[in-house]
N, C-alpha and C positions, 0 to 999 in steps of 0.2 A: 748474613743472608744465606740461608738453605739454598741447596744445589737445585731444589726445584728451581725457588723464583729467581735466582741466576740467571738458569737458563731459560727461563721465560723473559728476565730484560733483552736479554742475546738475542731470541727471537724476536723480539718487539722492535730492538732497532735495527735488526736485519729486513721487517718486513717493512718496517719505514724508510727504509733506504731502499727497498726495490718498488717501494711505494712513488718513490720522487721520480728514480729512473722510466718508469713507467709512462708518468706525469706527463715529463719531460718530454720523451720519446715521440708519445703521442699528441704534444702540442705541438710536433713537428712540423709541413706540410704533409699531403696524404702521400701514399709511396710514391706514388708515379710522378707529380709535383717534385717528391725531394731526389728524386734520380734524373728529372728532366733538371735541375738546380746543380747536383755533383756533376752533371755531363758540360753543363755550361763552366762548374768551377773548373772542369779541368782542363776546357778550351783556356778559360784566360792563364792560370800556371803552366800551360804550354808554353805559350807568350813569355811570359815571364822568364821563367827557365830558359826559357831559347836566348832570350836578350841577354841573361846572365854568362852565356856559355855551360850551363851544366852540363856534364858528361861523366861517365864513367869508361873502365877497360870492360869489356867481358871478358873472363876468364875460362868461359869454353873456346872461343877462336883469337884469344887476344885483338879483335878491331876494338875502336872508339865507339861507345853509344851515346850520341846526344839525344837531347829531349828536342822532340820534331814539331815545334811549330803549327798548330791547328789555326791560328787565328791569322791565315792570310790567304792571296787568291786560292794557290793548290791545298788547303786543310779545307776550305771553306770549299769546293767543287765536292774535294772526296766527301765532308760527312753529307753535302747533300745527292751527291749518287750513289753513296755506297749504304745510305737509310735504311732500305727495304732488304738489302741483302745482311746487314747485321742483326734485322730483325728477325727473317726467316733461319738466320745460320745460328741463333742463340738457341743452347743446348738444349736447355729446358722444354723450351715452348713444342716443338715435334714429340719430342717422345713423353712429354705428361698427354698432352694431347690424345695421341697414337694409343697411350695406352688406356686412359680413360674413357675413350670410344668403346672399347670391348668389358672396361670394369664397370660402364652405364648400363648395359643391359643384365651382367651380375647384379645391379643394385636395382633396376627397374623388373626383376622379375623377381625379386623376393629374397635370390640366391645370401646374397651379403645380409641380410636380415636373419634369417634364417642360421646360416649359419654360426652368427654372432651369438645367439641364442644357446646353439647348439654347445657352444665350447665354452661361456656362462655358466650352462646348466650343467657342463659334465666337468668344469676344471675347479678347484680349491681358490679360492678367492684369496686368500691370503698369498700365491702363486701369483699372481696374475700379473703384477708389476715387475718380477723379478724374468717371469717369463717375456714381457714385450719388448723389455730392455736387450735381455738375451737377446730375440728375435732378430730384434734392430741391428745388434752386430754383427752376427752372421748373414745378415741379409745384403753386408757391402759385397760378399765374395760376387753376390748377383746383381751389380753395377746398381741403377737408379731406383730397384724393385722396392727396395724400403722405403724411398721418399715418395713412391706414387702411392703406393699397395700400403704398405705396414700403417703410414702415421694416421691418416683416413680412419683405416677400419680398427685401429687402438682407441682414436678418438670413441667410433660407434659403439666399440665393446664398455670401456669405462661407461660413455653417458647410459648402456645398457644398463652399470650394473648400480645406477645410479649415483655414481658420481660426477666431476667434473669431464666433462670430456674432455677438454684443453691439459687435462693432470696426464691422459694416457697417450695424447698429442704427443706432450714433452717428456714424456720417457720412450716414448720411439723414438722422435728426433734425436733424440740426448744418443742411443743407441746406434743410430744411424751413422747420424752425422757428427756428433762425439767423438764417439768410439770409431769413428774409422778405420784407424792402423789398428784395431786388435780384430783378430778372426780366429777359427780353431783351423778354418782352411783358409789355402793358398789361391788369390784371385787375380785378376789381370792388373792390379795396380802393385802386386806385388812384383810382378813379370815388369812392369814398366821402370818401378824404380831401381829394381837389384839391374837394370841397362843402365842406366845412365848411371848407376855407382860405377858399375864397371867400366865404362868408359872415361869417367872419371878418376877411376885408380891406373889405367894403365898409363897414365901421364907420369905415375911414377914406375912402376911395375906393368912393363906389356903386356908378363904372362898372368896377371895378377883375373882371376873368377870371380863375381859376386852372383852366386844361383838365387833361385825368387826365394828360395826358403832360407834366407840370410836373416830374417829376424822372426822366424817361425816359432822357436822356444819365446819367446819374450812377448809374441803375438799372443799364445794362449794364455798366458799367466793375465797378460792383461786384460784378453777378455771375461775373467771372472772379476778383476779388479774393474773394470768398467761395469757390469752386473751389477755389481755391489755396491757401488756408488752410486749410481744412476736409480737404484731404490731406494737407498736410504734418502739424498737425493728428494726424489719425489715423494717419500711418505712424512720425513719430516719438514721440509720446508717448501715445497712446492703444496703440497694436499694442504695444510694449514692457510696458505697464504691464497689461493685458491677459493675455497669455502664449497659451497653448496652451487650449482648449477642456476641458474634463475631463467634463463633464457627462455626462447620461444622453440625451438629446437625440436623435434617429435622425438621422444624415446620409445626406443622398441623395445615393447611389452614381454616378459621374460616369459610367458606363457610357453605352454610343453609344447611339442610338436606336433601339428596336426598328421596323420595320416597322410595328406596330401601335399606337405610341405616333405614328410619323411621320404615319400615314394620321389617326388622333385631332388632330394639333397643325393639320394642313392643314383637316379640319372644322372646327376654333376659329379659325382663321384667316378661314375661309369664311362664320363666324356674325360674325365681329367685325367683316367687312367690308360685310355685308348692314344689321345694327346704325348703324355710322357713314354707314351711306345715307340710312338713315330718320334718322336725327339732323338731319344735310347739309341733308336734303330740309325738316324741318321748321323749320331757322332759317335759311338761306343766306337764300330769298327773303324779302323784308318782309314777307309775307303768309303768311309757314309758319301751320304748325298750333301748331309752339310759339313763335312768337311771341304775345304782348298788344300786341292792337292800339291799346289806351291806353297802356304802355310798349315801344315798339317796339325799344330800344337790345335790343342783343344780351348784354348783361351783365343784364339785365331780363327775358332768355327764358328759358322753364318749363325748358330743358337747364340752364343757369347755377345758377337757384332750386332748381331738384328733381334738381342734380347727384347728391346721394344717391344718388338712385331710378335715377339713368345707369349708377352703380358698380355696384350691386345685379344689374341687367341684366347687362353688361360680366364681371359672375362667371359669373351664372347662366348665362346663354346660348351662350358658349364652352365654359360647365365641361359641358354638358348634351352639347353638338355632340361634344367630345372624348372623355365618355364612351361615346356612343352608338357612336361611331365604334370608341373604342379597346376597346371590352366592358366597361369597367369600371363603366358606370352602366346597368342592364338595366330598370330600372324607374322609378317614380317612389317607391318608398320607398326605394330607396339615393342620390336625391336630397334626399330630407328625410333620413335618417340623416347624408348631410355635413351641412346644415344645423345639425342636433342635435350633431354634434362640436362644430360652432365656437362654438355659445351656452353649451355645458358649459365650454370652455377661458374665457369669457368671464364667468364666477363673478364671479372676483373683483373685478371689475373694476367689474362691477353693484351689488356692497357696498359696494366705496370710492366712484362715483359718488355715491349714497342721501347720504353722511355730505359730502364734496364741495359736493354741491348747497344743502345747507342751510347751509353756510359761507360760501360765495359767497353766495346768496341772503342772510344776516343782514349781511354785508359793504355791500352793495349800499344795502339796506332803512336802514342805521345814518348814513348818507352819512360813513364815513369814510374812506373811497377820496378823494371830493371834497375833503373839509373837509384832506387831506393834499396833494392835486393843488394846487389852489389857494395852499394855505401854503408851498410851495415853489417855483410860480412866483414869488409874490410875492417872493422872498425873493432869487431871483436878478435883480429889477427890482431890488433894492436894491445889486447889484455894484457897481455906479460903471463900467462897461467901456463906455459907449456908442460910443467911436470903435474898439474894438478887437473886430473882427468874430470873429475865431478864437476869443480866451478867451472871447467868448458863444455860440459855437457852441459848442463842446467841454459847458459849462456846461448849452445843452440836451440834447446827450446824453446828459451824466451823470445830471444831472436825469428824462429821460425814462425809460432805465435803471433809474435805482433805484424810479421809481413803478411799473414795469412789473412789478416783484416785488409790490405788493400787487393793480394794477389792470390784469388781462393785456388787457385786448382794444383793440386799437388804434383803434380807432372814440372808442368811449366818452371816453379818456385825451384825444384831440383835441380832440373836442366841447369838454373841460372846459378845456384849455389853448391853443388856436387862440383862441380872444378875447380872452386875455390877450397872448400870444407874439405874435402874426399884427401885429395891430394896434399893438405895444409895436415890434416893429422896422421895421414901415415908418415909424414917426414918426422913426426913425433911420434912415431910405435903405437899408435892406435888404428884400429883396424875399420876398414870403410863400412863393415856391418852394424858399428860401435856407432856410428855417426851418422849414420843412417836412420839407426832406430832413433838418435832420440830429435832428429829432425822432425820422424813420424808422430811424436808425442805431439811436439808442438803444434805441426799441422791440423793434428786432429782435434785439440781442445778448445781453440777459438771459434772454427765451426760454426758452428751453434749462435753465434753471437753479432755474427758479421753481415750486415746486409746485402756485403757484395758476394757472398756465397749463392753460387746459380739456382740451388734450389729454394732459397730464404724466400722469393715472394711468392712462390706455391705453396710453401708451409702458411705461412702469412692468409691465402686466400682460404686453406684449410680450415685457419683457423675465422677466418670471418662469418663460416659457415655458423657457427656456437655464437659468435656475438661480432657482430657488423660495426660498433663502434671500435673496437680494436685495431691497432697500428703497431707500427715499429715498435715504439715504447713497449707496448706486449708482451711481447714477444723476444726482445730481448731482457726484459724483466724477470720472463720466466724462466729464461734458460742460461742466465747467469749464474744461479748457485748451481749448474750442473758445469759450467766451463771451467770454474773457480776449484771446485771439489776436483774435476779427472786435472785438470792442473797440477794439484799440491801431491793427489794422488801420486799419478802417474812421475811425476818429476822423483819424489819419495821411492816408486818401484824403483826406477831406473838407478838412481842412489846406492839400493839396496842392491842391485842388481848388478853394478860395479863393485862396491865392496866386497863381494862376494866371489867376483870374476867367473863370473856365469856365461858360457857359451850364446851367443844370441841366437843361433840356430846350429844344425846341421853343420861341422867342420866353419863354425864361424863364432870364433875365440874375441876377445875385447885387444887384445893384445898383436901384432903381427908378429913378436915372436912364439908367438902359442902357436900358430897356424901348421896344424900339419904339411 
């Protein structure tokens, strides 16, 4: 058999297998049905658990964590008065919202058309995928920007450029949310975790520093390694398997730019650079207006915090200037009329949240996220691997990975395994940066794949916008050969990356005797 038709069997039952999974997925209940279904599975394993006695230590304060009982009088009082405050407190739901109000009158006055057109008509088509994916990864340094903003208007540019639009969906997500842990810069999750290494190391070492740029060398390399996965990725087995667009969906006509569209794009230009002034103006100096002068860091300034509320602006105030300019927005009710578009397209999305938020919230409330984190570090203390760096690394990968399917937020998963992990491998000469990074691999690769990921049922309504029969199945169809690939990938870097004894960042050596 020639290496072609090889590889065209390989592809055949590769796309027959995400063929079933698909199948499968979407023969599920609809989302909100199968989160109102896990929230109920997890009241009764509450139950359960509790009757068994499960329990773990925590290894940040040493107390006992039992699994807490949902299924009696006090579970049964809290999930029904604490409903509406899990639903308003769920992360997603404010700030997509918040900032889709101001990206509605961008998209109701032209602006996002327009523009989509514009960078179409002036960028190399062959770019295009390797640029969105880029996009996506640097767009974590600017917290939730990529999942409201990027995957949206990749969708619009692809179905622009007449392809699938769901191909340029999953190469922002895949970048986004993928690629997480890789950036060229230094962002507040970087600041969040190189804390809680630290606190975590000084259980052995008090004097013991882990700075945010503890995995900065390792950060950059991977984001060209994420890049380049994430296109190959979507051009060979995602665009194939994809096809051709069918839907009912409007594509926006690649037509030059009118005069009166150009004169519109130069006002949003002119808004969006008077905007980054007052931004500039308010955290450059120590003493801005949006700085707190009790947390002065700049990851700590009300732009960072109240990034939302930047997005929100960043719609409105262009979408307003282009309208004004290009005639398409003559009032302020055809600025609330886009508004109102985009909270109607936003339905569904508000009902899967409601069901969503009380899943996670009984998850949470049940400590069986923990009592699961916990049992499976432990469990890899018990390998026997301690001279053999790689099989433990690979080992936290995996392990971080598969917890990231029940317990998405990187924060959290650390707090609970940085006091175990942290302090478990410097007693073995390996250094917390070492351990760190490749927790971040893991974290980041599952991602994509996980329905309890906060962002997953916005992606989800994203995509329902392209074709309205689509479900879970979907969508995790789709974005399976990118979690698989930065998997083997990125596991491979890190491999490499040990072998070699490569600094992870900045005065952060793999080794604690390396350490200056």
């Amino acid at each position: 058999m020639s290496k072609t038709s090889s590889a065209g069997v390989r592809r055949s039952w590769l796309q027959r297998f995400l063929g079933a999974v698909e199948r499968i997925g979407n023969a599920l209940p609809h989302p909100a049905s199968l989160f109102a279904l896990l929230a109920v599975g997890v009241v009764l394993a509450s139950a359960v658990c509790h009757a068994l006695g499960v329990s773990v230590t925590n290894p940040a304060n040493g107390q006992t964590v039992a699994v807490v009982n949902l299924l009696n009088g006090a579970g049964i009082r809290k999930m029904v008065t604490e409903s509406v405050r899990n639903f308003l407190a769920y992360p997603p739901l404010g700030i997509s919202l918040a900032c889709l109000l101001g990206l509605g009158v961008a998209e109701y006055s032209g602006l996002m058309g327009a523009g989509v057109r514009c960078m179409v008509l002036g960028a190399p088509r062959r770019w295009i995928t390797p640029i969105v994916v880029f996009a996506g990864v640097i767009s974590n340094a600017g917290s939730e920007v990529g999942y409201v903003l990027l995957t949206p208007l990749a969708a619009a540019l692809y179905h622009a450029l007449g392809r699938h639009p769901l191909l340029g969906l999953a190469a922002a997500f895949a970048g986004v949310s993928g690629g997480y842990s890789a950036n060229l810069l230094v962002g507040s999750i970087d600041v969040l975790l190189a804390g809680l290494s630290e606190a975590a190391a000084t259980i052995v070492d008090p004097g013991y520093r882990v700075a945010a740029t503890a995995n900065w060398y390792f950060m950059c390399v991977s984001t060209v390694l994420v890049t380049v996965l994430g296109t190959w990725v979507t051009e060979r087995i995602a665009a194939p398997r994809l096809g051709d667009y069918v839907g009912d969906a409007v594509r926006e006509k690649l037509d030059p730019l009118s005069p009166r569209e150009r004169r519109g794009l130069w006002a949003a230009v002119g808004a969006t650079i008077v905007l980054t002034a007052v931004v500039v103006w308010g955290v450059l100096p120590e003493d801005g207006f949006l700085r707190d002068p009790a947390r002065p860091k700049f990851a700590d300034s009300a732009f960072m915090v109240g990034l939302a509320t930047f997005i929100f602006l960043y719609g409105l105030l262009p979408g307003l200037a282009y309208g004004i300019a290009a005639g398409t927005i003559r009032n302020d009710h055809d600025a609330v009329r886009g508004m109102d578009g985009t909270m109607k397209s936003m339905a569904s999305f508000i009902v899967l949240a409601f069901f969503a938020a009380q899943f996670i919230a009984y998850f949470n409330w049940t400590n069986l996220g923990v009592v699961t984190a916990v049992s499976g570090a432990e469990a890899i203390q018990r390998l026997g691997l301690q001279d053999m760096p790689i099989p433990l690394m690979i080992a936290v990968v995996l392990f971080a990975g598969a917890v990231n399917i029940l317990v998405s937020s990187a924060s959290a998963k650390w707090a609970l395994l940085a006091p175990v992990f942290v302090p478990m491998f410097m007693l073995l000469g390996y250094s917390p940066e070492l351990v760190q990074a490749a927790f971040r691999v893991g974290d980041s690769v599952t991602n994509i794949v996980t329905p309890l990921m906060s962002y997953f049922p916005l992606i989800l309504t994203f995509i329902q916008k392209y074709d309205p029969r689509a479900g879970i199945g979907t969508l995790v169809a789709t974005m399976l050969p990118y979690s698989v690939a930065f998997m083997v990938g990125w596991t491979l870097l890190l491999i490499v990356w040990i072998t070699l004894g490569l600094p992870m960042g900045p005065d952060a050596p793999l080794l604690l005797s390396e350490r200056p």
